[in-house]
PyMOL commands that place a pseudoatom at each C-alpha (Angstrom):
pseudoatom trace, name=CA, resn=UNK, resi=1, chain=A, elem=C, hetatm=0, pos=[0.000, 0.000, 0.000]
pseudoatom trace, name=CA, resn=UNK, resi=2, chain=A, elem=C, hetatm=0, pos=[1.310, 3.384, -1.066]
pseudoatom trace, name=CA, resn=UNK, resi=3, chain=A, elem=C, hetatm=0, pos=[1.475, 6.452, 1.157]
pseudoatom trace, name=CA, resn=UNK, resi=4, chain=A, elem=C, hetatm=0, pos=[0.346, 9.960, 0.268]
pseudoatom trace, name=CA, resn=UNK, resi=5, chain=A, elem=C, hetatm=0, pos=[-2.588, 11.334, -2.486]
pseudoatom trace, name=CA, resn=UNK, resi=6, chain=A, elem=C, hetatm=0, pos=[-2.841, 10.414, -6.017]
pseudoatom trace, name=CA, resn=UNK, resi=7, chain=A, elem=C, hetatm=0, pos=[-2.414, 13.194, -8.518]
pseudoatom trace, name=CA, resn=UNK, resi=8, chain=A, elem=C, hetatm=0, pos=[-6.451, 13.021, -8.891]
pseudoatom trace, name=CA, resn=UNK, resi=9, chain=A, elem=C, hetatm=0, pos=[-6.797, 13.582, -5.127]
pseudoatom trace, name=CA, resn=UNK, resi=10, chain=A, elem=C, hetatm=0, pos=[-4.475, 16.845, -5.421]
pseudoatom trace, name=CA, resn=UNK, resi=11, chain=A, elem=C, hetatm=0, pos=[-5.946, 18.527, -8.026]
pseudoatom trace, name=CA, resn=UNK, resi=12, chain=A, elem=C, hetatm=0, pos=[-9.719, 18.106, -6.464]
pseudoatom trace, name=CA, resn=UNK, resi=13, chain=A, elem=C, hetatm=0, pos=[-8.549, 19.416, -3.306]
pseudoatom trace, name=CA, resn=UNK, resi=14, chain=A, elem=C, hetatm=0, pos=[-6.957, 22.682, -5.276]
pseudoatom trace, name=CA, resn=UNK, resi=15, chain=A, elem=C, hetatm=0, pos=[-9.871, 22.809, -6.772]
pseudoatom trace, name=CA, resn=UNK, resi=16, chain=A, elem=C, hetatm=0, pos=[-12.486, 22.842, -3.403]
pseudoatom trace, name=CA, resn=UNK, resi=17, chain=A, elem=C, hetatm=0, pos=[-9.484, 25.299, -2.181]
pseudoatom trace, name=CA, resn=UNK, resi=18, chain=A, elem=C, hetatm=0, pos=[-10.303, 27.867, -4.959]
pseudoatom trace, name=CA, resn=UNK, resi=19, chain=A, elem=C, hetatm=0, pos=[-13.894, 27.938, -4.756]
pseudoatom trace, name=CA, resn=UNK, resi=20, chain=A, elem=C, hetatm=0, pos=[-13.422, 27.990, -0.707]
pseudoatom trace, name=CA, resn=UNK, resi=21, chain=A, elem=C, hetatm=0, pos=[-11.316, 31.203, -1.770]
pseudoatom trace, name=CA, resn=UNK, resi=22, chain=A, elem=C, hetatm=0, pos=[-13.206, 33.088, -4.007]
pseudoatom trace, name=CA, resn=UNK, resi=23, chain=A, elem=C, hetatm=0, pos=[-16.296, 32.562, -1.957]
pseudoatom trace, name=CA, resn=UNK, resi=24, chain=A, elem=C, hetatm=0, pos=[-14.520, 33.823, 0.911]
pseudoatom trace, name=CA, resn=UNK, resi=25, chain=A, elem=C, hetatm=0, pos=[-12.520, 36.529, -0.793]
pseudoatom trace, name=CA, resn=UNK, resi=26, chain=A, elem=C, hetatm=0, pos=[-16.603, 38.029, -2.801]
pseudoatom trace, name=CA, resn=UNK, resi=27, chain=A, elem=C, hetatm=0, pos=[-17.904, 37.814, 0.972]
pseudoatom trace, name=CA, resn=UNK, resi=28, chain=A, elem=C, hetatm=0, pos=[-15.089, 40.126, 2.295]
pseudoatom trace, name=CA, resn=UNK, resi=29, chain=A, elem=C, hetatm=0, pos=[-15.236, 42.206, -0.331]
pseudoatom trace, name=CA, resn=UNK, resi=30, chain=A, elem=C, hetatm=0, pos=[-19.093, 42.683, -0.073]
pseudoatom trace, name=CA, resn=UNK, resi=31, chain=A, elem=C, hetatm=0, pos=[-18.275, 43.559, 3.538]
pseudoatom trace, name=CA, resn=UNK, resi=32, chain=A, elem=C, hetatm=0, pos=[-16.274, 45.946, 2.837]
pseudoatom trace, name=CA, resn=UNK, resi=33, chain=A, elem=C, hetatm=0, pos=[-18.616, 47.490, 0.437]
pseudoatom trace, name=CA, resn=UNK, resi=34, chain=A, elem=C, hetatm=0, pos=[-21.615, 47.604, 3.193]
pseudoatom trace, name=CA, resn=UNK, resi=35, chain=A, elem=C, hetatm=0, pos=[-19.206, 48.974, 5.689]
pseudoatom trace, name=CA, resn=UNK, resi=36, chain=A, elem=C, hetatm=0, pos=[-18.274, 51.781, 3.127]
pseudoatom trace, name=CA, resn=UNK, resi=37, chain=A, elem=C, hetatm=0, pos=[-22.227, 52.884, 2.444]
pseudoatom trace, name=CA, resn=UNK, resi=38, chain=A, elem=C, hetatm=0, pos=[-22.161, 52.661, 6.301]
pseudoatom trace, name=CA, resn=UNK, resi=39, chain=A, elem=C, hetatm=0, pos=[-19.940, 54.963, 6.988]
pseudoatom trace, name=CA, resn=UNK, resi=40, chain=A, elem=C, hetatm=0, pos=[-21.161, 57.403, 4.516]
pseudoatom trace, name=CA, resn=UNK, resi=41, chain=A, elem=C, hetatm=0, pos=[-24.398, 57.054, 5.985]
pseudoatom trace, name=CA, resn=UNK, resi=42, chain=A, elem=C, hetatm=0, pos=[-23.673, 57.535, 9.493]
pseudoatom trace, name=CA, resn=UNK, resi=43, chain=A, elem=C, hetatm=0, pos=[-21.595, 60.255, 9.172]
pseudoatom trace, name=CA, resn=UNK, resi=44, chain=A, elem=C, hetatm=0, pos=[-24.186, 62.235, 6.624]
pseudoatom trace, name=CA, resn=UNK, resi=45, chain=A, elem=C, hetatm=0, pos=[-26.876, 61.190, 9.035]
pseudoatom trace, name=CA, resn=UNK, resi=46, chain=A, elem=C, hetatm=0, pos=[-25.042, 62.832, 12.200]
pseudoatom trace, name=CA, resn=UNK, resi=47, chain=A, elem=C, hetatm=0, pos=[-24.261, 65.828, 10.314]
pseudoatom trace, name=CA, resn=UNK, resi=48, chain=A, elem=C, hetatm=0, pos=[-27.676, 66.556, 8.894]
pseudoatom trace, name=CA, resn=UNK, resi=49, chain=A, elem=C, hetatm=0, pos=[-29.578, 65.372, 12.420]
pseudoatom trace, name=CA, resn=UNK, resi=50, chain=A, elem=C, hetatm=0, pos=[-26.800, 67.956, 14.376]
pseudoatom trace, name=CA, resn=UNK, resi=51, chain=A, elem=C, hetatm=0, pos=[-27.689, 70.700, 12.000]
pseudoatom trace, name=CA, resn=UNK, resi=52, chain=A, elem=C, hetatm=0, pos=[-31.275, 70.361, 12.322]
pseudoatom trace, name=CA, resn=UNK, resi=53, chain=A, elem=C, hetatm=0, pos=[-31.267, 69.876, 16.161]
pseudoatom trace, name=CA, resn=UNK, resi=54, chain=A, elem=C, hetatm=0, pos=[-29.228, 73.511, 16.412]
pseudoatom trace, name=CA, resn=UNK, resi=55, chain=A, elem=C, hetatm=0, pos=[-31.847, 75.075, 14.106]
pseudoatom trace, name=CA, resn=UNK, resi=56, chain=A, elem=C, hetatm=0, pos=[-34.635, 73.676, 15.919]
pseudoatom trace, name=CA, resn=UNK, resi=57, chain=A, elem=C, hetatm=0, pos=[-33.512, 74.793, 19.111]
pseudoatom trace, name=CA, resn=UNK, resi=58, chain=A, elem=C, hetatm=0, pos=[-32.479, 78.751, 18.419]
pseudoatom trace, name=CA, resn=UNK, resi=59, chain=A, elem=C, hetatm=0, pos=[-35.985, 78.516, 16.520]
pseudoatom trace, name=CA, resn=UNK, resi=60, chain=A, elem=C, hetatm=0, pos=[-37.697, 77.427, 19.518]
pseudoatom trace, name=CA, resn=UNK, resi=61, chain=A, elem=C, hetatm=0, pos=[-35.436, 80.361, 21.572]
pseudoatom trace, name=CA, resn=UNK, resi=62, chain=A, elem=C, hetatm=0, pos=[-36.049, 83.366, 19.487]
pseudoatom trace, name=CA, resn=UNK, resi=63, chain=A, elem=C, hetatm=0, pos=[-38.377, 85.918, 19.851]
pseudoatom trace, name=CA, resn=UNK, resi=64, chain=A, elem=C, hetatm=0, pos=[-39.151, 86.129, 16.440]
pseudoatom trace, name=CA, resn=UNK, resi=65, chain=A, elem=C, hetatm=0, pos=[-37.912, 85.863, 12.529]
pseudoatom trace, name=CA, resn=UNK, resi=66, chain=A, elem=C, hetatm=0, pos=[-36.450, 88.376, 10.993]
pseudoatom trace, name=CA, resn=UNK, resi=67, chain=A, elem=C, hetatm=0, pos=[-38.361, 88.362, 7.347]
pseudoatom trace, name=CA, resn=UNK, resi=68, chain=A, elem=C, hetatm=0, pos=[-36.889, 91.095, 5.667]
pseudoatom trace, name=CA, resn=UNK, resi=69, chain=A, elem=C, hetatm=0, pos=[-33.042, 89.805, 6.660]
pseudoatom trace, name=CA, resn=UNK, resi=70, chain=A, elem=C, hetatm=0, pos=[-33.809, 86.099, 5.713]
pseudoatom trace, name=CA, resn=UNK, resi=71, chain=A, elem=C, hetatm=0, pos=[-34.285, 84.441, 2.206]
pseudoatom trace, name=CA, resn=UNK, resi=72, chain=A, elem=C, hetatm=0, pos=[-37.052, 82.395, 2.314]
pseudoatom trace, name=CA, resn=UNK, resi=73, chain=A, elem=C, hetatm=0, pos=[-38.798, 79.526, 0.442]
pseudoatom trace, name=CA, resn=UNK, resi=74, chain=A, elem=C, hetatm=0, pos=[-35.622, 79.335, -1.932]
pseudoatom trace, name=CA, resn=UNK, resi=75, chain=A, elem=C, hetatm=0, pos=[-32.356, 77.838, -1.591]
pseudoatom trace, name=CA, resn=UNK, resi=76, chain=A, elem=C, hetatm=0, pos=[-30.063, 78.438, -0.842]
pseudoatom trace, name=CA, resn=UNK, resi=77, chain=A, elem=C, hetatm=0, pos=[-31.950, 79.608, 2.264]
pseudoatom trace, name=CA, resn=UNK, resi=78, chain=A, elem=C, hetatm=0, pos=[-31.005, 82.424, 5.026]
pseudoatom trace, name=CA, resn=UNK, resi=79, chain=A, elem=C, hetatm=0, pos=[-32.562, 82.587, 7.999]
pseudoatom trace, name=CA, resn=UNK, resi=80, chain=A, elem=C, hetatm=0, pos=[-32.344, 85.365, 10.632]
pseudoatom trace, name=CA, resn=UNK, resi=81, chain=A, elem=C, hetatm=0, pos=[-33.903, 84.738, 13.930]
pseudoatom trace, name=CA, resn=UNK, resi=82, chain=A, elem=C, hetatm=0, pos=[-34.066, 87.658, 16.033]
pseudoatom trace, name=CA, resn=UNK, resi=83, chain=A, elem=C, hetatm=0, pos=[-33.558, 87.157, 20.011]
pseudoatom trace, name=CA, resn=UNK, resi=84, chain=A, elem=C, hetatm=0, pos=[-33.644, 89.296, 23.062]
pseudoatom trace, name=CA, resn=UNK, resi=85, chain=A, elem=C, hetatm=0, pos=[-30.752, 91.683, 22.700]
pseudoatom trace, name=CA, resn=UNK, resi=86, chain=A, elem=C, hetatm=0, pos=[-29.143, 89.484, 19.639]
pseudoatom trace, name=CA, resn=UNK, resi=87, chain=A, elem=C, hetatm=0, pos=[-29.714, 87.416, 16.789]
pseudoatom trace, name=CA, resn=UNK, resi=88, chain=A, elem=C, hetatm=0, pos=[-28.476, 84.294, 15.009]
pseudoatom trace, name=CA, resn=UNK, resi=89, chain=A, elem=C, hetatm=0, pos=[-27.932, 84.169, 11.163]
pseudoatom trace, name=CA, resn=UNK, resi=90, chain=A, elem=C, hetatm=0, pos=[-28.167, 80.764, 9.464]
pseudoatom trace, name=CA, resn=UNK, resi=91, chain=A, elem=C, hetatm=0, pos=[-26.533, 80.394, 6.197]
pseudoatom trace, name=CA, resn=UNK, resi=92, chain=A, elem=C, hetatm=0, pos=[-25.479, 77.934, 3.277]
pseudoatom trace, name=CA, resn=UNK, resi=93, chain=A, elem=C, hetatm=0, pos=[-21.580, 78.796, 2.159]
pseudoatom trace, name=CA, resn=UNK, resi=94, chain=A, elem=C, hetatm=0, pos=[-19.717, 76.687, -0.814]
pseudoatom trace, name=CA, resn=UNK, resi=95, chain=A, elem=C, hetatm=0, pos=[-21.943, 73.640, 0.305]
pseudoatom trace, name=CA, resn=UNK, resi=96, chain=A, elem=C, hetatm=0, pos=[-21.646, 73.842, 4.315]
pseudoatom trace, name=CA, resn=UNK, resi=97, chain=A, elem=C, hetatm=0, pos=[-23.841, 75.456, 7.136]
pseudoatom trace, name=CA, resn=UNK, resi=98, chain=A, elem=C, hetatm=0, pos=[-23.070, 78.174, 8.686]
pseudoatom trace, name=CA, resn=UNK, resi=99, chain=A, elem=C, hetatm=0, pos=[-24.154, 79.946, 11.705]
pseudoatom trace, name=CA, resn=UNK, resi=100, chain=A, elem=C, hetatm=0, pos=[-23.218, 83.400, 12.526]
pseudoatom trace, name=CA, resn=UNK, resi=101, chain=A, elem=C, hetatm=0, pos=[-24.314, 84.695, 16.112]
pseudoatom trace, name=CA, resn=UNK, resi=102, chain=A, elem=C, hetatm=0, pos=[-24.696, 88.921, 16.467]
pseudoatom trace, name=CA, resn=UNK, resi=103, chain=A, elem=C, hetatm=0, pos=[-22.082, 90.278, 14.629]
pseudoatom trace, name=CA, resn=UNK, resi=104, chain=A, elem=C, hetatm=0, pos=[-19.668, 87.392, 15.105]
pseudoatom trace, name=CA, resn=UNK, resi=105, chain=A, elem=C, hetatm=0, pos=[-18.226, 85.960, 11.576]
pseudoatom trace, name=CA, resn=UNK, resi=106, chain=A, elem=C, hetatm=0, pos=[-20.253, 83.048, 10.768]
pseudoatom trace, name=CA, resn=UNK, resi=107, chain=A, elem=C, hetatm=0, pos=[-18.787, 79.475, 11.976]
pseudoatom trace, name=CA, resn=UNK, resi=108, chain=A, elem=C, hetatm=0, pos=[-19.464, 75.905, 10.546]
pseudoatom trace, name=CA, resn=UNK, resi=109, chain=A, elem=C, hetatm=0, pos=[-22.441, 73.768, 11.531]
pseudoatom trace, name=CA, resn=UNK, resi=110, chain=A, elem=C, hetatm=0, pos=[-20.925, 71.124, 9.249]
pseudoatom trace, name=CA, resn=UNK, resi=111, chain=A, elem=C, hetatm=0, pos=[-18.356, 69.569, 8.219]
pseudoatom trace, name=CA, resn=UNK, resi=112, chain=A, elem=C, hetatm=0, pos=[-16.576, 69.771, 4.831]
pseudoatom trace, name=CA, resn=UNK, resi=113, chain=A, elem=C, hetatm=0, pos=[-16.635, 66.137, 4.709]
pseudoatom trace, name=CA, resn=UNK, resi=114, chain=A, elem=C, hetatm=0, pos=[-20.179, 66.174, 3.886]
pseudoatom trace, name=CA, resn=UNK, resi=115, chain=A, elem=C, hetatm=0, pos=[-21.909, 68.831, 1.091]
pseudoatom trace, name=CA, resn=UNK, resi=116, chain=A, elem=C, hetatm=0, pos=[-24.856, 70.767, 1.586]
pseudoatom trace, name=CA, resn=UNK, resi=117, chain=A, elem=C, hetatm=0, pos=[-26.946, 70.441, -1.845]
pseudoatom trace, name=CA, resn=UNK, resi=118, chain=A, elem=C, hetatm=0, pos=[-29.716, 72.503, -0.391]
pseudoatom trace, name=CA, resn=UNK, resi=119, chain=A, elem=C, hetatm=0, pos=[-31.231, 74.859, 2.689]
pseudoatom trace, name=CA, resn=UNK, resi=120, chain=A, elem=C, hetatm=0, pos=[-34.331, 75.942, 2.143]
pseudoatom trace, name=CA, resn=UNK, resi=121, chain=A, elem=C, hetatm=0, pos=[-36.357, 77.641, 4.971]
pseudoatom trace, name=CA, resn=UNK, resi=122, chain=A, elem=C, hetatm=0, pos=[-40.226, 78.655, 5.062]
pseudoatom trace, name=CA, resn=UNK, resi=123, chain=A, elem=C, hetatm=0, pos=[-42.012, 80.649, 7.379]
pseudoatom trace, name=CA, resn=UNK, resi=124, chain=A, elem=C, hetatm=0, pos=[-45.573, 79.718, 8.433]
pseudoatom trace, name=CA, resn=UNK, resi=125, chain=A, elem=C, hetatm=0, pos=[-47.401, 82.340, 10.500]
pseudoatom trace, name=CA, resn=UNK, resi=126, chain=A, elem=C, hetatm=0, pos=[-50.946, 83.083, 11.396]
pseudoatom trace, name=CA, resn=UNK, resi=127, chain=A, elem=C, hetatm=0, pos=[-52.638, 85.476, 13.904]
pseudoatom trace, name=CA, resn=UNK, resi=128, chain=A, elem=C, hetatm=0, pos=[-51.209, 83.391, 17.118]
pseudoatom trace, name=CA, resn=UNK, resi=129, chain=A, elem=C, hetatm=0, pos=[-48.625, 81.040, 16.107]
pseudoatom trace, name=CA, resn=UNK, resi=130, chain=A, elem=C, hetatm=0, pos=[-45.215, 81.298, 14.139]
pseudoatom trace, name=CA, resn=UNK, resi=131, chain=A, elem=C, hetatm=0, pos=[-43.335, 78.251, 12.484]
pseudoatom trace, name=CA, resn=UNK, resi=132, chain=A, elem=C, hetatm=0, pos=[-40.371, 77.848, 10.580]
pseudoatom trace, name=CA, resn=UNK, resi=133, chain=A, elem=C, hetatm=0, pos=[-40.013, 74.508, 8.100]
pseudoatom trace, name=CA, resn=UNK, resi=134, chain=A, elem=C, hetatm=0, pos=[-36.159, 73.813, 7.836]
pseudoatom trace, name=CA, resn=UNK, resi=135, chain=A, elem=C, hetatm=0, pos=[-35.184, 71.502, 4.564]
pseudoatom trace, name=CA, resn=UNK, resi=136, chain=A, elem=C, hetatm=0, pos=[-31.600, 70.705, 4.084]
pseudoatom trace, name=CA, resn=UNK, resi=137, chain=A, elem=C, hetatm=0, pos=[-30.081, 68.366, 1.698]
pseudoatom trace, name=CA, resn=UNK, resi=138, chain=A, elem=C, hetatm=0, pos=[-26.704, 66.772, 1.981]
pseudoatom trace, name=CA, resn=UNK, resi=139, chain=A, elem=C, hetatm=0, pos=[-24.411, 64.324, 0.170]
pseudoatom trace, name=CA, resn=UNK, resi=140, chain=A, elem=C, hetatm=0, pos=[-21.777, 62.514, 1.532]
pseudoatom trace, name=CA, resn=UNK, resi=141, chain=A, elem=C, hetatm=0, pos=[-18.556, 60.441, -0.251]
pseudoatom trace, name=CA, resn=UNK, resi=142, chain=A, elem=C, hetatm=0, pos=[-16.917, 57.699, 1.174]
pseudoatom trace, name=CA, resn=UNK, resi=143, chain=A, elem=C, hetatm=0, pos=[-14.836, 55.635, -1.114]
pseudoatom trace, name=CA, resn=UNK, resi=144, chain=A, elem=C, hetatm=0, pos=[-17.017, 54.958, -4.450]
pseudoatom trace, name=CA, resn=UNK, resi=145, chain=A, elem=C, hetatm=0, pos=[-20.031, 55.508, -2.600]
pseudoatom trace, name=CA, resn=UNK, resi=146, chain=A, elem=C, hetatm=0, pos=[-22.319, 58.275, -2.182]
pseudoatom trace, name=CA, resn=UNK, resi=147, chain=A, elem=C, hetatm=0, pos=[-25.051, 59.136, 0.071]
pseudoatom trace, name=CA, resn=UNK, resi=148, chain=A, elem=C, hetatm=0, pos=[-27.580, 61.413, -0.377]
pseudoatom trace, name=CA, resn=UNK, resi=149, chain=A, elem=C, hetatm=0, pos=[-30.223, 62.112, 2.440]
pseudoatom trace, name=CA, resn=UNK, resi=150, chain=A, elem=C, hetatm=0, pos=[-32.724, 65.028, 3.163]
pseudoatom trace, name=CA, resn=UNK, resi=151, chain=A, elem=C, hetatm=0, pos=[-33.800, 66.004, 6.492]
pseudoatom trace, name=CA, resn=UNK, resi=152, chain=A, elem=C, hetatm=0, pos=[-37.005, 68.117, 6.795]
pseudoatom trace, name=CA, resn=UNK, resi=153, chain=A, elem=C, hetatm=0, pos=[-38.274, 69.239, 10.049]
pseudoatom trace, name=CA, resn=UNK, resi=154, chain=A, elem=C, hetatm=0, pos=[-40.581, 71.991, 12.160]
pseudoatom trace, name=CA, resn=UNK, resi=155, chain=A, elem=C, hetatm=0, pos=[-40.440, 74.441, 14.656]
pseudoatom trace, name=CA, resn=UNK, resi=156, chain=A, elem=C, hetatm=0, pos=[-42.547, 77.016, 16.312]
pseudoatom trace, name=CA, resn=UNK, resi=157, chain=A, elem=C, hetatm=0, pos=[-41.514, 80.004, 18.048]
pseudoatom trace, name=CA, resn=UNK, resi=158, chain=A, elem=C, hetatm=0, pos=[-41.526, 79.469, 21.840]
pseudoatom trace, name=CA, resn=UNK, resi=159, chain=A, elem=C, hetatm=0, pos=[-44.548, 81.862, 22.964]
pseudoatom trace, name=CA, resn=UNK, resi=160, chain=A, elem=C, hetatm=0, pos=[-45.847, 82.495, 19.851]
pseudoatom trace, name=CA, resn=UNK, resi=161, chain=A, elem=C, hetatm=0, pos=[-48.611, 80.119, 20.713]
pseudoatom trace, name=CA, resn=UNK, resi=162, chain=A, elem=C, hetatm=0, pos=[-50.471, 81.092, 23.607]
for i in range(1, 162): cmd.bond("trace and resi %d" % i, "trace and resi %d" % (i + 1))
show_as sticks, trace
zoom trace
């Protein structure tokens, strides 16, 4: 009796190692392709839910909007909320947001790692209550992928409603 494989034997286990291989080597490189759109994801969605959550807030703080300083129902969008003894000044600058408080030059609300596509603000008023709709677009690049998301949200002017 002879020791060791046949030629046969060799060859079919090269064989069963290749396909082992390149089905392990198209999984890994699928997961690296769903961790990529992941990453663009999470960080577009973190930039765009950040943004938003400022915006909501100073709209829920000020005393009012300032309609004849902002740029409404267009993008890009300004808006200028007016508070007591100061105001904050939201803007859209070579694809990021800004904000810009008083007479302070205007700082980053995002990152340059994601672009803005779009800001567009509307005001909604009627004898009692004032609202302001916030729409922002962004797109994100990670790799070969690209995210696009767009966050659209409310908010009405603390005491404008009783």
């Amino acid at each position: 009796m002879q020791k060791g494989f046949s030629l046969v034997e060799m060859l079919v286990y090269i064989a069963l190692l290749v396909v082992v291989s390149t089905a392990a080597m198209a999984m890994l490189l699928n997961y690296s392709d769903v961790f990529t759109k992941y990453r663009a994801e999470k960080l577009l969605v973190r930039q765009l839910h950040e943004a938003t959550e400022r915006m909501v807030y100073d709209i829920q703080n000020a005393a009012a909007v300032n309609v004849v300083g902002s740029t409404l129902d267009t993008s890009p969008g300004t808006l200028v909320l007016d508070r007591v003894g100061s105001s904050v000044t939201y803007t859209l600058d070579s694809g990021v947001v800004t904000v810009a408080e008083d007479a302070n030059p205007a700082v980053p609300l995002t990152s340059t790692s994601v672009t803005i596509s779009d800001l567009t603000f509307a005001y909604l008023a009627n004898a009692r209550t004032e609202m302001v709709r916030v729409s922002i677009t962004g797109i994100a690049t990670v790799g070969e992928y690209t995210a696009t998301e767009t966050f659209s949200t409310s908010a009405i002017i603390r005491g404008s409603y009783e």
